[in-house]
C-alpha positions in Angstrom: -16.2 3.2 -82.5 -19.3 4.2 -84.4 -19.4 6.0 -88.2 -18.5 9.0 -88.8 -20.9 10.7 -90.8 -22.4 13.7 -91.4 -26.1 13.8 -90.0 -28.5 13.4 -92.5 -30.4 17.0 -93.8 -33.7 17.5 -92.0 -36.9 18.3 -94.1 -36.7 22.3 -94.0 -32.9 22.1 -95.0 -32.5 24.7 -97.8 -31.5 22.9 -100.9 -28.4 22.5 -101.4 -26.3 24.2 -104.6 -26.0 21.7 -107.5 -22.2 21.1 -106.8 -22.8 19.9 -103.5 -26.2 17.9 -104.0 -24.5 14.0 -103.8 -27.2 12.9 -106.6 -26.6 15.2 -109.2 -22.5 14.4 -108.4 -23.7 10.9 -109.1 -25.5 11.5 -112.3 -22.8 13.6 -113.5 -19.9 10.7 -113.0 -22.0 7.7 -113.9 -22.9 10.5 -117.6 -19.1 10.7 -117.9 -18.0 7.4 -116.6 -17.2 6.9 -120.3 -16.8 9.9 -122.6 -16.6 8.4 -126.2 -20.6 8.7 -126.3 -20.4 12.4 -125.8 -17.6 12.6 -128.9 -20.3 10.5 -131.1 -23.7 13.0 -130.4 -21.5 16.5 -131.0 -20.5 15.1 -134.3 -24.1 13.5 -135.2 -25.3 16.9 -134.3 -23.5 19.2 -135.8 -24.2 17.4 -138.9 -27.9 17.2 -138.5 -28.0 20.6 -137.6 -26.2 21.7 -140.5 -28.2 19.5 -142.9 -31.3 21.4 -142.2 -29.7 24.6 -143.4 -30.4 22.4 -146.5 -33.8 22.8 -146.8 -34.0 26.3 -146.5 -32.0 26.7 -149.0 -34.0 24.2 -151.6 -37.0 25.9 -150.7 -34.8 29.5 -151.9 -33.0 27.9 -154.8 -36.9 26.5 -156.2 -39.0 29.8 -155.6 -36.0 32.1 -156.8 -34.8 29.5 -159.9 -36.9 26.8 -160.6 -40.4 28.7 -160.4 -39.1 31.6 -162.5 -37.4 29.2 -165.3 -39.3 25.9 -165.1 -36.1 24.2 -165.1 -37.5 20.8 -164.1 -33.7 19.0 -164.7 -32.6 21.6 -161.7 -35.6 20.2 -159.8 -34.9 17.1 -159.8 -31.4 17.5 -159.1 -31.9 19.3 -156.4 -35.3 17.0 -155.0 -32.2 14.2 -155.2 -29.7 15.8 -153.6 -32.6 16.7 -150.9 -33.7 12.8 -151.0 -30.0 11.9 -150.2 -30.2 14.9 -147.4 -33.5 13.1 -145.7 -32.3 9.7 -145.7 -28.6 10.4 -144.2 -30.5 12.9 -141.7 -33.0 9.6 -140.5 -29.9 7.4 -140.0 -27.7 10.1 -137.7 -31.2 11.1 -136.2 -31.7 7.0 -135.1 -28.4 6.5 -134.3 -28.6 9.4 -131.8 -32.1 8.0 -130.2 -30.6 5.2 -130.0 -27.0 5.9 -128.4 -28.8 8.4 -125.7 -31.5 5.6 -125.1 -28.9 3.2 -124.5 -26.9 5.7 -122.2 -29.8 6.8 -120.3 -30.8 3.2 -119.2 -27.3 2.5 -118.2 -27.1 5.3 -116.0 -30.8 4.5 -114.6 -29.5 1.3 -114.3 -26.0 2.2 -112.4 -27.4 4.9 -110.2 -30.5 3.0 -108.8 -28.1 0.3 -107.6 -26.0 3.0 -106.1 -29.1 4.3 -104.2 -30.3 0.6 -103.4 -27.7 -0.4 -102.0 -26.9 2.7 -99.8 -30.4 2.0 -98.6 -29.8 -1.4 -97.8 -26.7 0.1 -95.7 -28.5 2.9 -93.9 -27.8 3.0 -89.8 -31.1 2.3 -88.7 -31.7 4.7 -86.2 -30.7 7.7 -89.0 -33.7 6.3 -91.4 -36.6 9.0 -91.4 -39.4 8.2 -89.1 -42.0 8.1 -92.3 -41.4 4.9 -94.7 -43.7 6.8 -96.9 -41.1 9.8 -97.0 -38.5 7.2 -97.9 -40.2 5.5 -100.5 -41.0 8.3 -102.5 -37.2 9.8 -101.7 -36.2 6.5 -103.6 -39.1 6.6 -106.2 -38.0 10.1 -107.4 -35.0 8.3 -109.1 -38.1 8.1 -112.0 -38.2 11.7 -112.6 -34.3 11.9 -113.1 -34.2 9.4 -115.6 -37.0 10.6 -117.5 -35.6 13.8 -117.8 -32.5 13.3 -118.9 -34.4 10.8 -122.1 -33.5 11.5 -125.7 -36.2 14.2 -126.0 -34.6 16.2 -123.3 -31.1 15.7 -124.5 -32.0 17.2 -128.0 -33.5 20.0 -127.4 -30.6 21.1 -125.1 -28.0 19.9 -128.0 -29.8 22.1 -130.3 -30.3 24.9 -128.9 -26.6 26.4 -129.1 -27.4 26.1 -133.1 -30.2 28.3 -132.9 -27.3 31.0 -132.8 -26.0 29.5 -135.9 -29.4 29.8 -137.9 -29.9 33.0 -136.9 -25.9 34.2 -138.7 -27.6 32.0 -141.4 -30.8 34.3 -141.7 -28.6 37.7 -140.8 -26.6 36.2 -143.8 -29.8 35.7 -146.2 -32.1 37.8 -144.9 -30.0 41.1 -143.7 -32.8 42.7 -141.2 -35.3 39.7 -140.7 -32.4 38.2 -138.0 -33.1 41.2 -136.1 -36.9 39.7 -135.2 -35.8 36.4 -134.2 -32.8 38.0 -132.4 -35.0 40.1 -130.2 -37.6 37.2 -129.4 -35.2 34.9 -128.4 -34.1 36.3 -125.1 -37.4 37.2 -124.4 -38.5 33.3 -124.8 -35.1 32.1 -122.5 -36.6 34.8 -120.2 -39.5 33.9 -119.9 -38.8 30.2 -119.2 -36.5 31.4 -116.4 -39.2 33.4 -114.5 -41.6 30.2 -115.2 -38.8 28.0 -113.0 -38.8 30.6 -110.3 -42.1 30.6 -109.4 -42.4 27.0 -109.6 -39.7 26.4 -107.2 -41.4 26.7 -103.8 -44.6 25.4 -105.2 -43.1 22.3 -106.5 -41.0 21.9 -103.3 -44.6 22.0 -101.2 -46.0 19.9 -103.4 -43.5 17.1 -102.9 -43.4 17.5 -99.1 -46.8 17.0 -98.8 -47.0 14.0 -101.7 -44.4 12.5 -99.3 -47.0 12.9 -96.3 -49.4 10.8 -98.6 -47.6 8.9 -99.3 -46.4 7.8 -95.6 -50.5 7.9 -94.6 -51.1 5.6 -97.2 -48.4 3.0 -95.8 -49.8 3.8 -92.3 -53.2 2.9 -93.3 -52.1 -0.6 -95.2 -50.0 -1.7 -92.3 -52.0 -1.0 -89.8 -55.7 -1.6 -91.4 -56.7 -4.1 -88.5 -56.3 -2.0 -85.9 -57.7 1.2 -88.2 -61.1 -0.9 -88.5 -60.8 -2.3 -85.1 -60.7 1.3 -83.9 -63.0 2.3 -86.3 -61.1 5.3 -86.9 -61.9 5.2 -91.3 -63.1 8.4 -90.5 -60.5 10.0 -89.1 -58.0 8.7 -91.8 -60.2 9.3 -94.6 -60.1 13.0 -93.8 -56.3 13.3 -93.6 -56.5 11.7 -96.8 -58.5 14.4 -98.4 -57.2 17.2 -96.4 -53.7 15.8 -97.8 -55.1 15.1 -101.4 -56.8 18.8 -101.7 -53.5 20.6 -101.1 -51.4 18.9 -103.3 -54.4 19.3 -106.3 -54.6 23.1 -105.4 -50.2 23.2 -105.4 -51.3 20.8 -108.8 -53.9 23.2 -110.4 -51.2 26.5 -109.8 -48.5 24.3 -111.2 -50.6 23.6 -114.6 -51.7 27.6 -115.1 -48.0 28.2 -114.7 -47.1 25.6 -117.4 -50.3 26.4 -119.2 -48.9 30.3 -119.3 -45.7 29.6 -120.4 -46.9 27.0 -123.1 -49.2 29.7 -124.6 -47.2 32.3 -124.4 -44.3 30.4 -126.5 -46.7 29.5 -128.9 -48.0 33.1 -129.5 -44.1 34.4 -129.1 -43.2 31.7 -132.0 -46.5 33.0 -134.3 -45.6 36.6 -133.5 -42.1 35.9 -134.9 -43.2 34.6 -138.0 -45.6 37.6 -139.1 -43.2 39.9 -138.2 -40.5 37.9 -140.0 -42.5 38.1 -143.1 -43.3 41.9 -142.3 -39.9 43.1 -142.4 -39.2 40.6 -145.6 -41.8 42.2 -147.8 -40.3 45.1 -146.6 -36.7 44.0 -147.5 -37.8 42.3 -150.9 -39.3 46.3 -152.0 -35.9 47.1 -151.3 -34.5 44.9 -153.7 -32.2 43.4 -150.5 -34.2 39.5 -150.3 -35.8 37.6 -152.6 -38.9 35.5 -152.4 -36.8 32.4 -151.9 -34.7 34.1 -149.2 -37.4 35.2 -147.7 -39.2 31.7 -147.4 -35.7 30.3 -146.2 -35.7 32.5 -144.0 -39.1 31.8 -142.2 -38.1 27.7 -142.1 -34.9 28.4 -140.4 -36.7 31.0 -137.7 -38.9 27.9 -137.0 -35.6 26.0 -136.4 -34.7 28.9 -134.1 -38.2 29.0 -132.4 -38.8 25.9 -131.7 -36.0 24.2 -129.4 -36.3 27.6 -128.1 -39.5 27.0 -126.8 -39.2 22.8 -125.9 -36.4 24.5 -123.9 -38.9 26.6 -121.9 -40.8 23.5 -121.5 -37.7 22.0 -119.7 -36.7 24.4 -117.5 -40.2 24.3 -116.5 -39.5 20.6 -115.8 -36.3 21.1 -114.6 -38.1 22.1 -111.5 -39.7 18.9 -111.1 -36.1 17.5 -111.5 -34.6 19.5 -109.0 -36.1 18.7 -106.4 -35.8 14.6 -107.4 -32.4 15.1 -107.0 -32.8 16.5 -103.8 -34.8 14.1 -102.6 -32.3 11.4 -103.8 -29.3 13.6 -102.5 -31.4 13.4 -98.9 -31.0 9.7 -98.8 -27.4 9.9 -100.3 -26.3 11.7 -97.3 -28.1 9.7 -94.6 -25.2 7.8 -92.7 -24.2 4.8 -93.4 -23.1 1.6 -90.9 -19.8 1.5 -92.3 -17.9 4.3 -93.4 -17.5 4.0 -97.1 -13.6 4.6 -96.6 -13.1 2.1 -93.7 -10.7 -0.7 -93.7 -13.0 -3.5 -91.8 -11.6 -6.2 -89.9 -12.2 -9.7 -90.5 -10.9 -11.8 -87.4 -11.4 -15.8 -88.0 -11.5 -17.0 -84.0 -14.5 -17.2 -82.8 -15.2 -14.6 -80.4 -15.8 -15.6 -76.9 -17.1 -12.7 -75.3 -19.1 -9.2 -75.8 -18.9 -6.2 -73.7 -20.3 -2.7 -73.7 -18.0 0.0 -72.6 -19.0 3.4 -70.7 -21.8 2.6 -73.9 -24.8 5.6 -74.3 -27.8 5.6 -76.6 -30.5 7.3 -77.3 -33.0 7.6 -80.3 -33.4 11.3 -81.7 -35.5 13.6 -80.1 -35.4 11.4 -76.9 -34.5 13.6 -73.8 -32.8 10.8 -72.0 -31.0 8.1 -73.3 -32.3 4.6 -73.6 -28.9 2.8 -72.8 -26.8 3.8 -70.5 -24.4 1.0 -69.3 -21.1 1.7 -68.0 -19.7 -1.6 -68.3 -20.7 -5.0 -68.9 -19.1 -8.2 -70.3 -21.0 -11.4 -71.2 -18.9 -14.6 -71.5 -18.7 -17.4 -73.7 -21.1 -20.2 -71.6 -23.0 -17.6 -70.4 -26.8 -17.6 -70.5 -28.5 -14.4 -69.8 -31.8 -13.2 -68.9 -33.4 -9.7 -68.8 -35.7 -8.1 -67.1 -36.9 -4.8 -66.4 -40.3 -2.8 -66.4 -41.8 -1.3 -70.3 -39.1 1.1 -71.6 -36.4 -0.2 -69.3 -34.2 -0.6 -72.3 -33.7 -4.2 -73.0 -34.5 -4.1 -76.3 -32.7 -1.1 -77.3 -29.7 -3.0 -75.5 -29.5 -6.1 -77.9 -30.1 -4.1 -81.1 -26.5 -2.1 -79.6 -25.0 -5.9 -78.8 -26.5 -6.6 -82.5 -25.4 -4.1 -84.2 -28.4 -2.7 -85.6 -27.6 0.7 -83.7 -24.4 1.9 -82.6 -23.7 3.8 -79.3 -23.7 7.5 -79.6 -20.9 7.1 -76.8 -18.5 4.0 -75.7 -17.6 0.7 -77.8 -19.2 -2.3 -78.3 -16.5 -5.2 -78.3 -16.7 -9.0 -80.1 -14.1 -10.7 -79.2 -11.2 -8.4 -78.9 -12.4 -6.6 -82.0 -14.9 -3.1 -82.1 -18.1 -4.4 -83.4 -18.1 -1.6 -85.7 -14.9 -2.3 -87.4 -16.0 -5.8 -88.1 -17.0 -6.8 -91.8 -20.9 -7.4 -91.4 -20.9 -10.5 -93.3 -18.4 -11.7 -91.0 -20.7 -10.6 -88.1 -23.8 -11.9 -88.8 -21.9 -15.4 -88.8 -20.8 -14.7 -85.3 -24.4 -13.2 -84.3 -28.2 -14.1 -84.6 -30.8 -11.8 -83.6 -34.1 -12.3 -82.9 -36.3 -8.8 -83.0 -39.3 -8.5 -81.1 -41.2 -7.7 -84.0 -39.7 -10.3 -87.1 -40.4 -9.3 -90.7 -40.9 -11.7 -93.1 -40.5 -11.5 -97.1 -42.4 -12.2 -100.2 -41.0 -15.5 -101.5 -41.6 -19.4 -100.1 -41.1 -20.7 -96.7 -37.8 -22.2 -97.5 -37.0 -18.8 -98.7 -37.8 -17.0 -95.4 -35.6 -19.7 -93.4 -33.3 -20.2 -95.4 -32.5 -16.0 -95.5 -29.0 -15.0 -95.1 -27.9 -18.4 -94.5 -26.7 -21.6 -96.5 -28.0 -24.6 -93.7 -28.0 -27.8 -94.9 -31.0 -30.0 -95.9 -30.8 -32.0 -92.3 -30.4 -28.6 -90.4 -33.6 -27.4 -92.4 -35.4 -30.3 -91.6 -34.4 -31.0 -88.0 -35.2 -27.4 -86.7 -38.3 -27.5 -88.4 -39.4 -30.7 -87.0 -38.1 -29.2 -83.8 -40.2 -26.3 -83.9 -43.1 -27.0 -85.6 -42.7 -25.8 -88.5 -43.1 -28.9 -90.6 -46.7 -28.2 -89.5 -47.2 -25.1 -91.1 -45.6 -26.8 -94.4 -47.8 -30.0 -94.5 -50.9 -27.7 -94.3 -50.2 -26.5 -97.7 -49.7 -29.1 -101.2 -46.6 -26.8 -101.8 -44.8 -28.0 -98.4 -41.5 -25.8 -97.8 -42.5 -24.0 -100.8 -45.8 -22.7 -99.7 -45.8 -19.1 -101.2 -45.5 -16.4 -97.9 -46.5 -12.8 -99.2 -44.9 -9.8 -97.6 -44.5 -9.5 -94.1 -45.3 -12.8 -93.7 -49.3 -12.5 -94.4 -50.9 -16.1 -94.2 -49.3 -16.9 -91.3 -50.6 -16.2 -87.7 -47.9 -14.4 -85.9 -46.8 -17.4 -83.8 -46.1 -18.8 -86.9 -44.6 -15.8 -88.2 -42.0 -16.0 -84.9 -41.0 -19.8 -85.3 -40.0 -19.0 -88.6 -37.8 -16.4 -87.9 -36.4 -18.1 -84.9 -36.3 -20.7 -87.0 -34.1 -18.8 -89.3 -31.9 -17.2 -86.6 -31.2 -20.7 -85.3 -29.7 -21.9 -89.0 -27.3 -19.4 -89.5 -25.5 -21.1 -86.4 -24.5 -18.3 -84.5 -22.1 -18.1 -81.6 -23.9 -15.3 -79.7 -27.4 -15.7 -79.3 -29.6 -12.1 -79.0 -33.7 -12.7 -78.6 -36.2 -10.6 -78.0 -39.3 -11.9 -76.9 -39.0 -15.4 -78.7 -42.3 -16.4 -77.2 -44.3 -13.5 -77.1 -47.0 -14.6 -79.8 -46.9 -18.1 -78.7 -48.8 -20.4 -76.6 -47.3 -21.9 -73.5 -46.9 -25.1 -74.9 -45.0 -23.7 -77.8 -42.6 -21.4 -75.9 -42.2 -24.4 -73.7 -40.8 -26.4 -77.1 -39.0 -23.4 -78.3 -36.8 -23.4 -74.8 -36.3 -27.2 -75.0 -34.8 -26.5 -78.2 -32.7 -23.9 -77.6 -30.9 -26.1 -74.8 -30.4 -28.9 -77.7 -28.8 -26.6 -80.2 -26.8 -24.0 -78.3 -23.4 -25.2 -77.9 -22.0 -25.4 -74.8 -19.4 -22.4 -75.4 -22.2 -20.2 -77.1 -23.7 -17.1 -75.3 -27.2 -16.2 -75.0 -29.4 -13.1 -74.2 -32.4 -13.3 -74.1 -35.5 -10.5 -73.5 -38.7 -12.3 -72.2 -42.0 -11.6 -70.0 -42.4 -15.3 -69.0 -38.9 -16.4 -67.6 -40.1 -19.1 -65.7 -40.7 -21.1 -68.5 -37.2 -21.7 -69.5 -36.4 -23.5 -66.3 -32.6 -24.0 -65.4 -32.1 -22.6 -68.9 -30.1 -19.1 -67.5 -27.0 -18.7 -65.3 -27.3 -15.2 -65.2 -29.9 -12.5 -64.6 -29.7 -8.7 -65.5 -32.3 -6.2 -64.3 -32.6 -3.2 -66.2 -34.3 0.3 -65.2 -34.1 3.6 -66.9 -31.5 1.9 -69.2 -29.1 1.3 -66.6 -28.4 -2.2 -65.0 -30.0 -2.3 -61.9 -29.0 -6.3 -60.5 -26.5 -8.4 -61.9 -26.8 -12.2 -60.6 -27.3 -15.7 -60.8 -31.1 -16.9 -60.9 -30.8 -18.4 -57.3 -30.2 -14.5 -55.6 -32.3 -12.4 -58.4 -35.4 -14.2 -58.5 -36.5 -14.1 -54.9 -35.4 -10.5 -54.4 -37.5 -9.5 -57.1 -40.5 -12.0 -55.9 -40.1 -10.3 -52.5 -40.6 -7.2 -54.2 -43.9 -7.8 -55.2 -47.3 -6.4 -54.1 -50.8 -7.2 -54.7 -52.0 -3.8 -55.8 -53.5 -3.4 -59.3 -51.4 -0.3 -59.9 -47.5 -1.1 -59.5 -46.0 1.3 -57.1 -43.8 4.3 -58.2 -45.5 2.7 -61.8 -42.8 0.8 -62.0 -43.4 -3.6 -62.1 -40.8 -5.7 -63.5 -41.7 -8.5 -66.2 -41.5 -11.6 -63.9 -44.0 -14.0 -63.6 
């Protein structure tokens, strides 16, 4: 049994509608996870908003009663009432910054440890080939929260009211409304037509931001065999071939925001002259007063400007859009466990682990890389494979692992489906040793002590075992000698006794290593198998993937030969070994290019 889930969206995949993108389901829930927020910012809005009609209508009461009469006692009635007006508009004002502040962190908060942890949870054969690409998928989470900051939120809260000034002004100022009410769709226009054309351009730019982005982990992981190659050069141009498409997407991006900046601005100016045309023209009318009319030009500038920050966003809504699809791309990359699965938990300890009429193959591959129809390892049982480069035998204990599951057939622990074990119960039943081990930033103890909780004496007895104590009494620090990521300071036999090390302390019943001495000197592998006879237990199993069998002595019972993914011989030592010796020629080039790791 494998997950069933849907297969993740390739890069050209349209974007999906807003209802269906998983992210922007997530935002929404985690924004309304609790509603009394929401209850708090309509009612601190509303009030703010209607306490600005309050200026306007100071500035009308001074020029059309004050100024006339001199009436300083009005004045200053009306500047306190006005003081009263500021101070109570500064307190709902912070207490709205401060409650959308508050609510944007927690959703930042809540929906990157959604994302994280569906990362951490990702089948590993469904990840996308570039790490770059992923990275950035992740990073985009940024744009999303900064959108939706306090700034944001505002403008789109008081926009709706720019309706309500512009009754206000119709009410005041009869025929000025009409200026404002014709400039307004033309501004929301305009803004749409902006986000248009920035769609596909912003979409480009991200793709190829992503590509970067991968190239520049490329070139960090890999800057050995860059300079060994000497292939700077070649690098260096992608580099700049990358970097000068996503400046020229760049410079189209800032005309287009540049455009609709300036052209807000000028709409906003052109509503105020004409404003104050048609209220000289209304005031020789006798229908508005000089007061009206300069109420009337401070609440167009209420109506004006979220108006035009509102252009400015869905501008930036763009940018948004496509985080969220981004995000909503790693969202729907399948999982190891279905979300909705009951998982099993059994507490005997398993004593065997089979594959069943079990395919695999990695995407894009024309054949499969697996393709066993049946095999069953036994408790007791130590096994050895061999086969030529590509035969499979890696690929066959990341399936026994569980690091990939088989497109087709069952893996079985015990009497149990692999996949419909809990992984934290599996990974105390199973230790695997990749060919390649990753280290993390942290200490040494840190690194071995990873997923497990060994004793003291287990620490210190496998690293005296293995040599490890070595690597600490080179440093002052001992076990806490400081390890940076991917384990850089240590050679990478060092690197691979340290994460034997740490497969061997989380105990495990079944035993899965590939190539435990393939960065290690003879007379360190030759350790490495001593201890492995010392601490597997006698009822443990053990697979193992290595080019220099020989050196393990009596160690395995049981031999596979693997080609093409299939299992080829299945035998004891004693009938494998000098069949395959017997098979053996001289010639430099193997024939049929086939020549089977045995030495």
């Amino acid at each position: 049994m494998k997950p069933n889930t849907p297969p993740p969206p390739a890069d050209n995949d349209p974007q999906p509608r807003l209802r269906e993108n998983l992210a922007a389901r997530l935002v929404w829930k985690e924004l309304f996870r609790e509603k009394a927020w929401l209850r708090r910012i309509v009612v601190a809005t509303c009030l703010i908003n209607l306490m600005a009609i309050s200026t306007s209508l100071f500035a009308m009461q001074v020029y059309d009663r004050v100024v006339p009469t001199m009436a300083y006692a009005t004045l200053t009635t009306l500047a306190g009432g006005m003081a009263l007006v500021v101070l109570f508009d500064w307190c709902l004002k912070t207490f709205r910054a401060r409650t959308l502040d508050s609510l944007s962190c927690a959703i930042d908060k809540r929906l990157s440890q959604r994302v994280f942890e569906h990362l951490l949870h990702l089948r590993l054969d469904a990840q996308p080939r570039s790490l770059g690409t992923l990275a950035a998928q992740v990073g985009s989470l940024d744009s999303i929260r900064q959108f939706f900051s306090s700034a944001v939120i505002f403008a789109l809260v008081d926009l709706p009211f720019a309706l309500m000034f512009l009754a206000f002004i119709a009410i005041i100022g009869g025929k000025v409304a009409w200026v404002y009410a014709t400039l307004l769709p033309v501004a929301l226009l305009l803004g749409l037509v902006n986000q248009w054309r920035l769609r596909r351009l912003t979409r480009r730019q991200i793709q190829r931001s992503n590509e970067r982005q991968g190239l520049l982990v490329d070139t960090i992981r890999g800057a050995e065999a860059i300079r060994a190659s000497n292939a700077s050069a070649h690098f260096a141009g992608e580099w700049k071939d990358l970097t000068s498409d996503i400046n020229g997407y760049t410079i189209q991006q800032r005309a287009i925001n540049s455009f609709s900046t300036v052209t807000t601005t000028s709409l906003s100016t052109a509503a105020y002259v004409s404003a104050v045309v048609v209220g000289v023209w209304q005031i020789e009318a006798g229908l508005l007063t000089m007061g009206g009319m300069i109420a009337c030009s401070i609440l167009g500038g209420r109506i004006i400007a979220p108006v035009a920050q509102s252009v400015q966003y869905l501008v930036q809504w763009q940018n948004v859009s496509q985080a969220l699809d981004m995000v909503h791309r790693v969202l729907s990359l399948p999982t190891e466990r279905r979300t909705d699965q009951t998982l099993l938990n059994p507490l005997k300890t398993p004593d065997t682990i089979a594959l069943e009429k079990a395919r695999f193959g990695y995407p894009g591959s024309p054949s499969p890389q697996v393709d066993i129809e049946n095999l069953k390892l036994h408790a007791g049982q130590r096994v050895l494979l061999l086969g030529p480069v590509g035969s499979g035998k890696s690929t066959l204990l990341k399936l026994l692992a569980g690091i990939y599951p088989p497109i087709e057939g069952r893996v079985r622990v015990g009497n149990a489906d692999l996949w419909e074990i809990d992984p934290k119960r599996l990974s105390q039943q199973i230790g695997y040793l990749p060919q390649h081990p990753q280290l993390f930033r942290g200490t040494l103890r840190d690194n071995l002590r990873l997923g497990n909780n060994a004793s003291d004496d287990s620490l210190l007895f496998t690293c005296q075992e293995l040599g490890i104590d070595a690597i600490a009494a080179g440093s002052p620090q001992g076990l806490d000698l400081p390890i940076s990521e991917g384990g850089q300071g240590l050679s990478g036999g060092q690197r691979q006794l340290v994460a034997l090390a740490r497969t061997a302390l989380s105990a495990p019943k079944i035993w899965l290593l590939d190539e435990p001495g393939a960065a290690l000197d003879r007379e360190t592998e030759e350790s490495v198998w001593s201890y492995l006879e010392t601490a597997l237990d006698p009822q443990d199993i053990l697979v193992v993937s290595t080019h220099r069998p020989m050196l393990a002595g009596r160690l395995f019972n049981r031999v596979l030969v693997l080609r093409d993914g299939r299992i080829q011989r299945d035998g004891t030592p004693e009938t494998i070994f000098p069949a395959l010796m017997s098979n053996r020629r001289p010639q430099t080039k193997p024939r049929n290019g086939v020549a089977f790791d045995v030495v």
